[in-house]
N, C-alpha and C positions, 0 to 999 in steps of 0.2 A: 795417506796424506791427511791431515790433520785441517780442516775446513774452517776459517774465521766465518762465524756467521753475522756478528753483531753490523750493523747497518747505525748510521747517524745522519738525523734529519733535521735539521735547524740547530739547535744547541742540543739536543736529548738524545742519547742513543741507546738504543732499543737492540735484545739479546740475540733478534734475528728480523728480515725482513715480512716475517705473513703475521696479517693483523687479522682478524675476520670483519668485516664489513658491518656495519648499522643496520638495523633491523632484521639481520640473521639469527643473532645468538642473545636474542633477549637483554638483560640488563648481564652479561656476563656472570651470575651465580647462579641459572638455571642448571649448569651441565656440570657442576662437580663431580657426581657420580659416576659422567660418562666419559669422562676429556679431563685429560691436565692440564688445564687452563695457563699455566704459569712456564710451559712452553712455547707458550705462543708470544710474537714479537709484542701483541698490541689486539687489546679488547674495545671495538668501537661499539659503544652502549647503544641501543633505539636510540631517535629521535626526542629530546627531552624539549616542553614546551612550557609556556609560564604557569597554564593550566593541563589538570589530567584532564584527556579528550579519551572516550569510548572509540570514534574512530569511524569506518564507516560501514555499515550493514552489511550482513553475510549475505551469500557467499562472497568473500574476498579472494582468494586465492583459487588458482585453475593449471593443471600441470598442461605444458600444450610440447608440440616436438622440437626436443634439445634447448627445455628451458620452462619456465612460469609467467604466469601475469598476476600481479598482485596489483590492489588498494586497501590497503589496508587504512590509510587517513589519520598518518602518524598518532593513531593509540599509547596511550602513555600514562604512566602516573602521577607528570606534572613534575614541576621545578622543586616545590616546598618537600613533598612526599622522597622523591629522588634522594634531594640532601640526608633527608631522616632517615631514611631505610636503605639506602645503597649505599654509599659515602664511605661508614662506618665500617660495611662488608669489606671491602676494595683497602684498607688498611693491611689487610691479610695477604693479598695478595702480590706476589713477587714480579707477575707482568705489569706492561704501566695499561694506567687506563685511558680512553680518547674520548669523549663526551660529546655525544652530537646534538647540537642546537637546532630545533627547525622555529621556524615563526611566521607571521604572516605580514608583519613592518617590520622596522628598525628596532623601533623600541621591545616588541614582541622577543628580539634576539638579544640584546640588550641588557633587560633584564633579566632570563635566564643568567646568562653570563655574570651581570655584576652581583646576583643572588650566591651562586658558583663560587663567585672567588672571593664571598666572605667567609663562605662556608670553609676551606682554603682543605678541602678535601686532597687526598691523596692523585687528584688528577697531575696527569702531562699535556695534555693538549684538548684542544676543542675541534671538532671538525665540526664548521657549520654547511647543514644542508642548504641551496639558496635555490632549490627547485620547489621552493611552494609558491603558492600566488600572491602579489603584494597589495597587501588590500592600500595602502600608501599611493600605489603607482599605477591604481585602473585595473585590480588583478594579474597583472604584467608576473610574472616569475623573474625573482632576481638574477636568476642565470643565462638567462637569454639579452640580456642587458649591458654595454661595460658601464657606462654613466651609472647602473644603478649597483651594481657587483661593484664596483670603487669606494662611491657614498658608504654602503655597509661593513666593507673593510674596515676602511679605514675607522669606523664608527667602534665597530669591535677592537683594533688594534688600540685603541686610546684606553680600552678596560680591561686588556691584563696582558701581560709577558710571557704567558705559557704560547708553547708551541699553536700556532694559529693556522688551520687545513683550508682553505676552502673547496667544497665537493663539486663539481661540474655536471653540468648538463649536455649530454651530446643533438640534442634536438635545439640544437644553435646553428645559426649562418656560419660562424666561425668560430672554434671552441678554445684556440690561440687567441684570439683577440679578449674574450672573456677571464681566462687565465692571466693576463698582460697586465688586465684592469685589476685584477687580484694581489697580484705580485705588486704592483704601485702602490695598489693600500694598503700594503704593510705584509700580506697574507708570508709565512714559510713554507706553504709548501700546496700546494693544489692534490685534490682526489680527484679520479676523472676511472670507471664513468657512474652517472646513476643512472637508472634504466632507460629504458625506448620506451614510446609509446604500442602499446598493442592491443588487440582485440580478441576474443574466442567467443564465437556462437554456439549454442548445442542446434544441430539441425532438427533434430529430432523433436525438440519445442519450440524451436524457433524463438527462443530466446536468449539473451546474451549469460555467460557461464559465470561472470560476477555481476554484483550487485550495480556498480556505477557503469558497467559495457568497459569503457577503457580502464586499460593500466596499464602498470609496468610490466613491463616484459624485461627478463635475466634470463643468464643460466650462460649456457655455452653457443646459443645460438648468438650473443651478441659477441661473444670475444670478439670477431675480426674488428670490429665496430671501435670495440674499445684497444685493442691493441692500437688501431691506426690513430684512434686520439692522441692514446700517451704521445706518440711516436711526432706531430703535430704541435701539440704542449711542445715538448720539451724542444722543440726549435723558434718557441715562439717567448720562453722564459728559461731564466736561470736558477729559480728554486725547484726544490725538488718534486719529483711528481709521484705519487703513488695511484699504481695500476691495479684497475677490478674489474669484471664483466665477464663473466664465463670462467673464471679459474675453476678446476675440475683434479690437477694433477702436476707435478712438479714441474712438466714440459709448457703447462701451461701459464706458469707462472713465472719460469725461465723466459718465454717467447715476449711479456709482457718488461723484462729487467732488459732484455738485448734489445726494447723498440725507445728504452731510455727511463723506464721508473725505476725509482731508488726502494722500493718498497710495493706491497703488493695486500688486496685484501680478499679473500675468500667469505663469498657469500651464498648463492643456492644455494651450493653443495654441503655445507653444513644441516639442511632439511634433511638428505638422506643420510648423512653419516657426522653428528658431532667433532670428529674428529680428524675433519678431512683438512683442516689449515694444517696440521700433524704430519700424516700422511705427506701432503705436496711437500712442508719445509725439509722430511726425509728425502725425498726425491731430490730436489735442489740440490742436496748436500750431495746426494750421488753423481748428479749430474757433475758437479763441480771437479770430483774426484775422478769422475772418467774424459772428463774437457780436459781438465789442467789448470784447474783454477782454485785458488789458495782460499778466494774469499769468496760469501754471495756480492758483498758490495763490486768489486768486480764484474759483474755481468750486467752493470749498470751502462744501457749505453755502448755496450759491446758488438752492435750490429757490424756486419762487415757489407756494408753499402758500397758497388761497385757500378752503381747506375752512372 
């Protein structure tokens, strides 16, 4: 049986649903040699900010069980640099690209953006990150917010018609009411999740294993975390949701389409294997052919809830 993979998410439809996640795979032309990029549904770039930032002092990253903690302090080449030397790359290529904006106000995101879409690069959509601190709102993080996750919406929605993501935070009261605010300002389609808070000590020096003590914690110890977001979201809004957080293998990214996302993105697990968003959209396809299902969009939502 013969598997429709392609998925459609606001107006743009994409070859299949696995994108790989923001700050897993670099500006997407690191891995030519390793990965055929242009299988993949959807390349979501690093964080791209008005200025390059160096980011924050080593050690950043710490492998801890069934997952990582990173700070890395959205490192970047900056908005001017990005256009010049990525931009031109990405004409080349046959997947579409997703461009993530991170910033510290409005205007910080703003401009990226209105920079972006003179530039009128080969992108399809923006996801913007809104878990950085708003220097605007007392350091407040826009994703913990809806009053403040609405104002930026909408603020973005007024400067361009490409597909508009915005990324979620699960260290919210409630991650449906934030999504809600998103959907209102304009947003197509929400990402849900970006990481947890986490810590790692070395005992042995008694000192913290990265440079800032906290971060982000991924990998597969958060799936359940993130599966019950999507799941969450998508009772709490009508646009589409795309699913990330521990994806590892096709069953893991099937778990995350049957709790209700229309699309899915693979991050760690690209650190140990390039080619692992590859691998899972194989599996999907398999799974599909041994369920009974024509399509992946199909499995959207497919939960058989008997509570």
């Amino acid at each position: 049986m013969s598997v429709d993979t392609s998925v459609t998410i606001g107006n743009v439809e994409f070859s299949n649903p696995v994108f790989v996640a923001s700050g897993t795979f670099g500006y997407g032309v690191e891995t030519d040699e390793l990965v055929d990029v242009n299988r993949l549904g959807a390349i979501v770039t690093k964080s791209i900010t008005p200025q390059p930032r160096e980011g924050n002092p080593p050690p950043r990253m710490v492998e801890t069980p069934s997952g990582m903690i990173n700070s890395i302090g959205l490192a970047n080449i900056g908005v001017e640099r990005y256009i010049g030397e990525m931009l031109p790359l990405y004409e080349s290529f046959k997947t579409k690209i997703i461009t993530n904006i991170a910033g510290f106000s409005v205007s910080d995101y703003a401009e990226v953006m209105e920079k972006l879409e003179q530039a009128d690069g080969s992108i399809c959509a923006y996801e913007i990150n809104i878990s950085c601190p708003n220097v605007e709102g007392g350091k407040m993080e826009f994703a913990v917010d809806a009053g403040m996750t609405l104002t930026l919406t909408k603020e973005l929605r007024q400067r361009t018609e490409k597909l508009l993501i915005i990324k979620l935070s699960p260290s919210v009261t409630d991650i449906g009411e934030i999504a809600k605010a998103a959907e209102d300002g304009g947003a197509d389609a929400v990402s849900a999740i970006n990481t947890v808070f986490g810590m790692s000590i070395d005992t042995s020096s008694q000192r913290f294993n990265i440079a800032t003590g906290i971060g982000g914690l991924s990998g597969p110890a958060i799936r359940p975390i993130g599966v019950a977001c999507v799941h969450m979201i998508t009772s709490a809004v009508s646009i589409p949701v795309i699913g990330m957080g521990g994806i590892t293998s096709g069953s893991d990214a099937v778990e995350y389409m049957l709790a209700g996302a229309s699309a899915v993105q693979v991050g760690t697990a690209n650190y140990r294997d390039p080619a692992a968003g590859l691998t899972v959209l194989d599996e999907m396809i398999t799974f599909c052919d041994e369920h009974g299902f024509t399509s992946l969009s199909q499995l959207a939502g497919a939960l058989k809830d008997e509570s």
